[in-house]
C-alpha positions in Angstrom: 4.4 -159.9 13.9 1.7 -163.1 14.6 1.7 -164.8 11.2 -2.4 -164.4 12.1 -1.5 -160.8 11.3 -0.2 -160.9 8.5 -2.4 -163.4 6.4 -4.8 -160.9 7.5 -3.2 -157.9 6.3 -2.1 -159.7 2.7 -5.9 -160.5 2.5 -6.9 -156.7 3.1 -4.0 -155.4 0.6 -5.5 -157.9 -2.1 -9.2 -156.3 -1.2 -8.4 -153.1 -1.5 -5.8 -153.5 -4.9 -9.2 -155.0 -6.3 -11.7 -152.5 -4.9 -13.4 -154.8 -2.8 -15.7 -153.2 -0.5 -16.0 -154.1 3.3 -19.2 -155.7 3.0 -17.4 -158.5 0.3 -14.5 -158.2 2.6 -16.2 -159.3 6.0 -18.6 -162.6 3.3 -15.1 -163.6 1.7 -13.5 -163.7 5.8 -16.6 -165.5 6.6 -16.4 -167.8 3.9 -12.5 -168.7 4.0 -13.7 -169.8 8.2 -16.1 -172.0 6.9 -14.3 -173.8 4.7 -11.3 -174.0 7.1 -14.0 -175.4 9.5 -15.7 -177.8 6.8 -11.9 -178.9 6.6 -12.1 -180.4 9.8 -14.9 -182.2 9.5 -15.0 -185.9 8.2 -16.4 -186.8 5.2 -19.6 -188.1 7.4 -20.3 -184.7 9.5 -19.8 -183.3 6.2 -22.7 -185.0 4.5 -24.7 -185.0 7.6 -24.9 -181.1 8.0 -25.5 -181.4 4.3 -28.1 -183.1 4.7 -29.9 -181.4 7.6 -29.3 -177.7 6.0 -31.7 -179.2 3.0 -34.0 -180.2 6.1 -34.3 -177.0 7.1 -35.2 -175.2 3.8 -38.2 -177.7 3.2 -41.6 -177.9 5.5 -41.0 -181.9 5.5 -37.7 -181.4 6.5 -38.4 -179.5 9.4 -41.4 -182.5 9.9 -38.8 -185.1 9.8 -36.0 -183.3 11.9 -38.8 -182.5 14.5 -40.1 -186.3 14.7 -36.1 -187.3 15.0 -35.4 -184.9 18.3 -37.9 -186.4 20.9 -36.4 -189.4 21.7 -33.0 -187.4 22.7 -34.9 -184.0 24.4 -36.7 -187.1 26.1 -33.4 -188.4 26.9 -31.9 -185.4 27.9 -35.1 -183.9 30.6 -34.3 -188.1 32.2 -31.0 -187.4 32.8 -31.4 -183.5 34.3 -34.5 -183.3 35.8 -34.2 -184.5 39.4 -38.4 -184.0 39.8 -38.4 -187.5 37.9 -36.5 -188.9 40.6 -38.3 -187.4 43.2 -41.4 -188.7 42.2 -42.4 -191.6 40.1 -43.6 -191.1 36.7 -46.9 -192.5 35.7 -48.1 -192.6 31.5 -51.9 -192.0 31.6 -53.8 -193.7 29.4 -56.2 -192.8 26.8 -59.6 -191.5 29.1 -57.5 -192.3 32.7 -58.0 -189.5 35.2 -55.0 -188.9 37.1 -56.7 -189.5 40.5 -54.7 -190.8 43.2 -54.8 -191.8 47.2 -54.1 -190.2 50.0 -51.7 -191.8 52.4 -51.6 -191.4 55.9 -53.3 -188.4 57.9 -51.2 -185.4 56.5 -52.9 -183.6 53.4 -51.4 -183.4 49.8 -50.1 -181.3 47.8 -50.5 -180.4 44.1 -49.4 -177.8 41.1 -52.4 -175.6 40.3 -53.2 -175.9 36.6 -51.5 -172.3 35.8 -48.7 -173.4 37.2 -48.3 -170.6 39.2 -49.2 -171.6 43.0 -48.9 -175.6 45.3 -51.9 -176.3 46.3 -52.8 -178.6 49.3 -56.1 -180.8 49.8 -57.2 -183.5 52.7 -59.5 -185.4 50.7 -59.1 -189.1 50.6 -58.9 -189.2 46.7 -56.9 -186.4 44.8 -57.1 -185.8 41.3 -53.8 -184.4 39.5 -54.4 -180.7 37.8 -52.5 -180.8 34.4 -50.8 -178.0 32.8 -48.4 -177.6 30.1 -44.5 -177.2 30.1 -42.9 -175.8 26.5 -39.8 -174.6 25.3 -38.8 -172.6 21.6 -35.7 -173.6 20.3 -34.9 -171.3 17.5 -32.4 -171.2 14.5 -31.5 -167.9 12.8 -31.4 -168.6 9.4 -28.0 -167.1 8.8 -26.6 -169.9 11.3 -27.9 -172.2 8.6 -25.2 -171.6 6.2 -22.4 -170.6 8.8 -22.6 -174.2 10.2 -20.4 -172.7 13.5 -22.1 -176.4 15.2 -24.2 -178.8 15.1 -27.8 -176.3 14.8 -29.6 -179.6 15.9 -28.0 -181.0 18.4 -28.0 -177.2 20.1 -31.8 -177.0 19.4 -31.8 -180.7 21.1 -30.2 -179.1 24.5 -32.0 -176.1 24.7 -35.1 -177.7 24.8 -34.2 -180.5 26.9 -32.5 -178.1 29.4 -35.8 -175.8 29.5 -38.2 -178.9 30.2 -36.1 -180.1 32.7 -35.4 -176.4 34.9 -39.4 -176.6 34.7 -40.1 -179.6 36.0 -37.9 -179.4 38.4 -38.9 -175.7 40.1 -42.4 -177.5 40.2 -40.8 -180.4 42.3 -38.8 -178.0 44.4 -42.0 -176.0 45.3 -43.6 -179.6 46.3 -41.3 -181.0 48.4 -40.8 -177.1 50.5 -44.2 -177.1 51.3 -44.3 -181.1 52.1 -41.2 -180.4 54.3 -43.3 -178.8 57.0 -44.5 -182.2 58.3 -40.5 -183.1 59.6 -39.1 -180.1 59.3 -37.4 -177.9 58.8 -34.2 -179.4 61.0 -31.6 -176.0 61.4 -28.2 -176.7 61.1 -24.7 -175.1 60.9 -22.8 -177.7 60.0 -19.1 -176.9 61.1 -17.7 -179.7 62.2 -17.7 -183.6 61.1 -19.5 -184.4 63.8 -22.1 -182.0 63.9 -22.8 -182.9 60.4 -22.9 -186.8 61.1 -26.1 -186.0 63.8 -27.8 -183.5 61.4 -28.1 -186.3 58.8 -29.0 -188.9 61.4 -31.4 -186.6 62.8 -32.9 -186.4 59.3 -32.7 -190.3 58.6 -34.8 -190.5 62.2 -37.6 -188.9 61.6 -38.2 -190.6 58.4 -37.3 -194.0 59.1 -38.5 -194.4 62.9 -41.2 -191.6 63.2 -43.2 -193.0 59.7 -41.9 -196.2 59.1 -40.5 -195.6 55.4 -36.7 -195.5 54.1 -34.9 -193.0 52.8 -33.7 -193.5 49.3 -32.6 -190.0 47.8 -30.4 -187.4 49.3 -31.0 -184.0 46.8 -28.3 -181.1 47.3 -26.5 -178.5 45.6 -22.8 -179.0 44.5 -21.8 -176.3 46.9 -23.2 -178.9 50.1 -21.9 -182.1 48.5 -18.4 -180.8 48.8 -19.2 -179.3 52.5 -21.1 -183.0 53.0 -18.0 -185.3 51.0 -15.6 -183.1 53.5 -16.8 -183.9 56.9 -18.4 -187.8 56.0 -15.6 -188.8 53.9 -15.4 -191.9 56.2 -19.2 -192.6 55.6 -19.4 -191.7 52.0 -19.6 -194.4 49.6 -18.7 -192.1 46.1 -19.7 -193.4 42.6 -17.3 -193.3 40.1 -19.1 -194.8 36.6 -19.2 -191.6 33.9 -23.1 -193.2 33.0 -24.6 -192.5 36.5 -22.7 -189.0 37.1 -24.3 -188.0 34.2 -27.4 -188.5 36.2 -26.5 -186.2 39.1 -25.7 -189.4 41.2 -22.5 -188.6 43.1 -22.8 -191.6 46.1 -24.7 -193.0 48.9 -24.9 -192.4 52.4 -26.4 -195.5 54.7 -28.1 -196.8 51.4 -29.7 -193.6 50.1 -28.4 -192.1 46.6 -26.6 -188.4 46.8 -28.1 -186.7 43.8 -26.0 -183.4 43.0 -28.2 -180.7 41.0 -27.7 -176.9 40.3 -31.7 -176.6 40.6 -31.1 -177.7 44.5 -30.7 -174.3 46.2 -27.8 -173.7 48.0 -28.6 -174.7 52.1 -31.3 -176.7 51.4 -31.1 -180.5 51.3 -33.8 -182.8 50.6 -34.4 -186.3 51.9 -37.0 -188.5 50.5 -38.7 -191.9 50.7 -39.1 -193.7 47.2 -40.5 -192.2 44.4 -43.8 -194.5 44.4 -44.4 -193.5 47.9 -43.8 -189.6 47.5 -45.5 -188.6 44.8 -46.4 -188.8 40.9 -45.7 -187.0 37.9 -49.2 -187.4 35.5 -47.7 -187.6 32.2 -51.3 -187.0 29.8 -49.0 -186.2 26.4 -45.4 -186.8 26.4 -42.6 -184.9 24.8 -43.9 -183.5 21.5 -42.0 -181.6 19.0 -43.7 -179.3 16.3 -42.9 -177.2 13.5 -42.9 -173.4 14.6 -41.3 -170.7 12.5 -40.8 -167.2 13.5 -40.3 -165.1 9.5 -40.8 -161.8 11.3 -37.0 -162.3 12.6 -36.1 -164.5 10.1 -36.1 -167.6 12.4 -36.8 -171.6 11.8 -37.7 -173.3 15.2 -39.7 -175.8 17.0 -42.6 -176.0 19.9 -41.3 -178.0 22.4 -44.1 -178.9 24.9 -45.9 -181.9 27.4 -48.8 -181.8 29.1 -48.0 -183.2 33.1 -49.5 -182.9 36.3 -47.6 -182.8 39.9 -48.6 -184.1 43.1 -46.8 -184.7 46.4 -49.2 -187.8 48.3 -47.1 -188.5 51.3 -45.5 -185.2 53.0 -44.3 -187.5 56.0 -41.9 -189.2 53.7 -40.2 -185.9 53.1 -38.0 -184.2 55.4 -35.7 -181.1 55.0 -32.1 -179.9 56.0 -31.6 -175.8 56.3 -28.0 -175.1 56.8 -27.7 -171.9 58.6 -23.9 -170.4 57.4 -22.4 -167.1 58.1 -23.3 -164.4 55.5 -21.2 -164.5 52.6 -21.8 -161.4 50.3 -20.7 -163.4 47.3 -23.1 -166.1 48.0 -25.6 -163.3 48.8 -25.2 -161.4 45.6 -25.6 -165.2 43.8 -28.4 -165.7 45.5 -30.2 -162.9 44.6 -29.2 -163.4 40.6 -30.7 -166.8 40.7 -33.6 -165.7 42.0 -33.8 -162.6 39.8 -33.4 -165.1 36.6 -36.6 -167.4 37.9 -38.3 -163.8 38.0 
């Protein structure tokens, strides 16, 4: 018998010799794991979560540990959302109007304040709807004393991942209804050098039809390994652990391969610089706010910024649609994603 097993059965023996119920059974089990767990920890994590639990119990606690997570949830929505790479990111000042030119003949495009609908306008000057993007991290109380992980660094995550998925559906709706302008160019790409002309193609109409250069390459995993494949010979692939983290996998001709989950799978994205795209309006940056839930006995935080989204240059956006076989299994993926964004 697994020595697991019989510790275990020694401890229910003792329980039951002493009348010990099941409830004091199941705190005492509880209890023995976090100590075994507190064990583990140095003598710094130790007084750290120490330190944070008393946070959590006091309103300036909470006021403190909120004012100590925007710098990394701000951190955290640079490194995963791709919409800040698409377009460039521009701080409004106090009493600035996010208003912005027009280039070229080809109207813009913008997010509608609800943040529901991409909007387009031919007017010469455009002026940036805001709206608001939020998340709730929450802590159930009873974590609090379990200290399975670190409560705020999960908070920290959750907040910066739900910011991020945001900002970037917002930039993904942009750039499929900017991609009309060059696009979409239909391809199956089966061989290497079927591939090759589909991305020269693409590079084409950018770089000789509207005089701008393409600088970021946006795809899903799936089509980076179907891309690496066939241009192995043309792919230059970064290595440093800093930029990966990014979602920059490489360069093609001089234009960055960013690799994101948000990408759907088929569709790649090429685009000019960010300053000549588009703009993200940034009216109140990342704020973080006290905002318990004592219904469900839950100590969390309002996440939230107030941006706006616009897309000023469709002709520096063009689109690749990979037409493949259908696969039920990508089918059936398909279909969750899109039943989670639902």
């Amino acid at each position: 018998m697994n020595r697991f097993k019989i510790l275990k059965n020694i401890d229910t023996m003792e329980a039951h010799s002493a009348s010990m119920s099941i409830e004091d059974l199941r705190r005492k089990i509880k209890d023995q794991k976090r100590e075994a767990a507190q064990r583990r920890l140095s003598s710094e994590q130790r007084q750290r979560n120490e330190t944070i639990r008393q946070f959590l119990f006091t309103v300036e606690g909470r006021q403190r540990l909120a004012a100590s997570m925007v710098n990394p949830i701000r951190q955290r929505i640079d490194y995963n959302s791709i919409a800040r790479q698409m377009f460039l990111v521009d701080f409004l000042l106090s009493g600035t109007l996010p208003i912005y030119p027009r280039w070229g003949e080809y109207p813009s495009y913008v997010i509608n304040e609800e943040n529901n609908n991409v909007l387009s306008s031919r007017r010469n000057r455009i002026k940036v709807p805001l709206f608001e993007i939020g998340a709730n991290p929450q802590i159930p109380l009873r974590n609090i004393r379990e200290q399975r992980y670190d409560l705020i660094e999960r908070a920290i995550d959750f907040a910066g991942n739900q910011i991020a998925e945001d900002e970037n559906g917002c930039g993904l709706r942009l750039l499929n209804a900017s991609s009309t302008i060059n696009g979409p160019i239909i391809s199956t790409f089966d061989s290497a050098e079927l591939v090759l002309t589909t991305f020269r193609t693409a590079f084409d109409s950018l770089e000789r039809g509207h005089d701008v250069r393409v600088a970021n390459i946006f795809l899903n995993p799936e089509d980076f390994l179907t891309t690496r494949r066939f241009l192995r010979d043309h792919l230059n692939q970064e290595t440093h652990t800093e930029l990966l983290r990014t979602g920059l996998f490489g360069s093609l001709w001089g234009a960055q391969m960013i690799v994101s989950q948000a990408v759907p799978p088929g569709e790649i994205y090429l685009t000019a610089e960010p300053e000549i795209v588009g703009r993200i309006s940034v009216r109140q940056d990342i704020t973080v706010l006290s905002a318990d839930d004592p219904s469900i006995y839950n100590i969390g935080w309002i996440v939230y910024e107030e941006i706006g989204m616009a897309c000023i240059n469709p002709s520096a956006i063009t689109r690749i649609s990979i037409n493949r076989p259908e696969n039920p299994v990508r089918t059936l993926r398909n279909r969750f994603q899109l039943l989670r964004q639902t």
